[in-house]
N, C-alpha and C positions, 0 to 999 in steps of 0.2 A: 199404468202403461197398458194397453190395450193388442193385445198378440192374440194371432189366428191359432185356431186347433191344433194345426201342425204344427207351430210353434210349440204349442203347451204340451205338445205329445210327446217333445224331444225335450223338453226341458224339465218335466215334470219328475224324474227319477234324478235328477243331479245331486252329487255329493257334497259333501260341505266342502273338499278340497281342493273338488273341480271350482266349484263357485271361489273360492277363496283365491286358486292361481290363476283364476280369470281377471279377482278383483287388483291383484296384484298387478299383473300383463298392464293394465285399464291403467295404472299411477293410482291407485285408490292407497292409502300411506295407513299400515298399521296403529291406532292410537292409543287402545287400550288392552289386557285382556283380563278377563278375571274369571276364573275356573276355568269354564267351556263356554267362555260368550269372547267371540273376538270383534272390536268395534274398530271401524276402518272411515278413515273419511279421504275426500277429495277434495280439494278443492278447486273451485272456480270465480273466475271474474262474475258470475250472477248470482255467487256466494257457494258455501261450500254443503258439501253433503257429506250425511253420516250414515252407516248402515250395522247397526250387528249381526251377526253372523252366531248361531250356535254351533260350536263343534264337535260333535262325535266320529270318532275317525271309521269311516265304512259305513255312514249311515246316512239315508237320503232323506229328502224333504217330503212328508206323507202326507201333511195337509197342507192342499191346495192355496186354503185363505193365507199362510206362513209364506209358502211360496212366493204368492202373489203381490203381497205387502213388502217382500224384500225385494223382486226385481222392480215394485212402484218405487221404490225409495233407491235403490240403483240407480235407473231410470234409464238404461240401455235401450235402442232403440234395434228392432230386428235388422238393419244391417252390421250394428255393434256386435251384436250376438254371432255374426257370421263370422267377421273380425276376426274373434275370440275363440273362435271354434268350439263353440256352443249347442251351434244348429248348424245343417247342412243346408 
């Protein structure tokens, strides 16, 4: 998924919690968890999706590429993100 500066400027400090009661908010259905990896899927009529999620409580996402690869695999689009109260 391909998001502007400002996008990533607001979204680049997010928490596992934030991102997790978003994915929740979204219908994304809890499906696994094992330690500190919670795996979440959705699904849809053009088939479903899966995403894990690592969880350390109070602690953000710091590299970028991780980031990046989880909201690909989301695949929220910047008005979802607004939605969700994500981004301003």
């Amino acid at each position: 998924m391909k998001y502007s500066k400002n996008v990533w400027d607001q979204i680049r400090g997010i928490k596992a919690k934030k991102l997790i009661n978003a994915l929740e908010k979204d219908n994304w259905i809890l499906d696994e968890t094992h330690r500190n990896t919670h795996a979440y899927i959705k699904k849809n009529p053009e088939g479903n999706r899966r995403v894990v999620i690592h969880y350390h409580p109070g602690k953000t996402y710091c590299s970028p590429k991780l980031l990046k690869l989880i909201f690909d695999a989301i695949g929220w689009k910047e008005e979802e993100l607004k939605e969700l109260k994500l981004i301003k």
